[in-house]
C-alpha positions in Angstrom: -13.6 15.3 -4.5 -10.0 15.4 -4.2 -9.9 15.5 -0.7 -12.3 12.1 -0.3 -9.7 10.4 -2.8 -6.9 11.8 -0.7 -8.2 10.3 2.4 -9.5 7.1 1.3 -6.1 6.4 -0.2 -4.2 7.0 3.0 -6.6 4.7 4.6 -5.8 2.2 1.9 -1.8 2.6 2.6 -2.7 2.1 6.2 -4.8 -0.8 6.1 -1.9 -2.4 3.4 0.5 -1.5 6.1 -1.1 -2.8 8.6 -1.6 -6.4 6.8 1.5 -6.2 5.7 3.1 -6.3 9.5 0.5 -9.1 10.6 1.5 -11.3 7.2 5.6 -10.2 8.1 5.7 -10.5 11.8 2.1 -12.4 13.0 1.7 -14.6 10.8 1.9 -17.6 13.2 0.3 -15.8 15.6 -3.2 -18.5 15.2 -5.5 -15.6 16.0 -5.5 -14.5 12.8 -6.0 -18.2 11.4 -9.0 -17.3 9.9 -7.5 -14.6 7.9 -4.3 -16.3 6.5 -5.4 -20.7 6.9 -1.8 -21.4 7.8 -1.6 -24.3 10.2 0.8 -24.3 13.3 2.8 -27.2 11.8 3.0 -25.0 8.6 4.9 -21.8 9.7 7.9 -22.4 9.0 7.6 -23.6 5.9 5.7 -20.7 4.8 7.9 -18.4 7.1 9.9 -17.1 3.4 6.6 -16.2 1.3 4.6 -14.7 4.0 7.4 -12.3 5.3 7.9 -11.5 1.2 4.1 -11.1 0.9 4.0 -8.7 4.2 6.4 -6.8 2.6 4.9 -6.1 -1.0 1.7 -5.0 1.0 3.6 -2.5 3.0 5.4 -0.9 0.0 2.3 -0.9 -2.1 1.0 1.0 1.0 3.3 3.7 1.2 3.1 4.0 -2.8 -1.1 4.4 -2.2 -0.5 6.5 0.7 2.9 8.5 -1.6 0.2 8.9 -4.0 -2.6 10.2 -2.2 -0.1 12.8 -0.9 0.9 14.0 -4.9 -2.6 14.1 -5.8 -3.1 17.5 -3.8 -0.4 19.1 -4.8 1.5 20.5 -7.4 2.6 17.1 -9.0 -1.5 15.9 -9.1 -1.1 14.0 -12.3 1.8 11.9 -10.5 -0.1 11.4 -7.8 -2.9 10.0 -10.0 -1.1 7.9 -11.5 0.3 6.3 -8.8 -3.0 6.2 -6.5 -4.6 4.7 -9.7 -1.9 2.1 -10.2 -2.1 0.9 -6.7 -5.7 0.5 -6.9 -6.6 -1.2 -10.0 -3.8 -3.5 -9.0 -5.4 -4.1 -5.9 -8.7 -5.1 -7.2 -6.5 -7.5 -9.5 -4.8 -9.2 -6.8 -8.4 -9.4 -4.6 -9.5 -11.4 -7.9 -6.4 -13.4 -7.8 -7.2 -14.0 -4.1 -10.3 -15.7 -4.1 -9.6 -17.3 -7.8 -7.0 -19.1 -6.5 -8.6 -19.7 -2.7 -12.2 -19.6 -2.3 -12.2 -19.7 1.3 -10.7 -16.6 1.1 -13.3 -14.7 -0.1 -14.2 -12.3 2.3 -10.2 -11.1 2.7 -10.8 -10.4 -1.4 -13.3 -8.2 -1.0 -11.7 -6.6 1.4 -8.4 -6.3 -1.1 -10.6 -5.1 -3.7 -13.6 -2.9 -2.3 -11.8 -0.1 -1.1 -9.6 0.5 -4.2 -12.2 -0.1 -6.5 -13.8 2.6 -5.4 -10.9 4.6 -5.0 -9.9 3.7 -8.9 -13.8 4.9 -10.3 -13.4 7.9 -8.2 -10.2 8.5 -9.9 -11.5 8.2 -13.3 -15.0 10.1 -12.9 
């Protein structure tokens, strides 16, 4: 089972990553309008939070992914720890999400799924 968790959360770390460099460096790119709702006239005015929120996603990546990594070897309850932090907060912040933006829905799910399942994994 170890080796499922492992690889699910280096997939999680990638996938933060990767929405982290769209939300530092794409985000007025309006093909991914539908993922973000930021209006062309609005970029630059959100220019500071989304480069700050791309980067919290691509550090909490490399912490899921860090984790993942510990969890096989000899420091296993680190990794644990770690993997299980990044997770459950995850799932917290995909509530957050669609608490506070409705439209947004979908990209919750997708926040929260994945480490969710990670997280009960993790505590079977």
């Amino acid at each position: 089972m170890t080796g499922t968790i492992q690889i699910l959360g280096v997939v999680l770390g990638a996938v933060l990553i990767v929405v982290g460099v769209l939300e530092s460096f794409f985000f007025r790119d309006q093909r991914f309008h539908s993922i973000f709702l930021i209006e062309p006239k609005d970029t630059a005015a959100v220019r500071l939070w989304t480069v700050n929120l791309g980067f919290y996603n691509m550090v909490w990546g490399v912490g899921a992914i860090i984790g993942a990594l510990l969890l096989g070897g000899a420091n296993h309850q680190a990794g644990h720890a770690v993997l299980l932090f990044a997770c459950v907060a995850h799932v917290i912040l995909g509530i957050v999400l669609v608490v506070s933006e409705r439209r947004l829905w979908v990209s919750g799910i997708g926040q929260s799924l994945l480490p969710l399942v990670i997280a009960v994994l993790l505590l079977l």
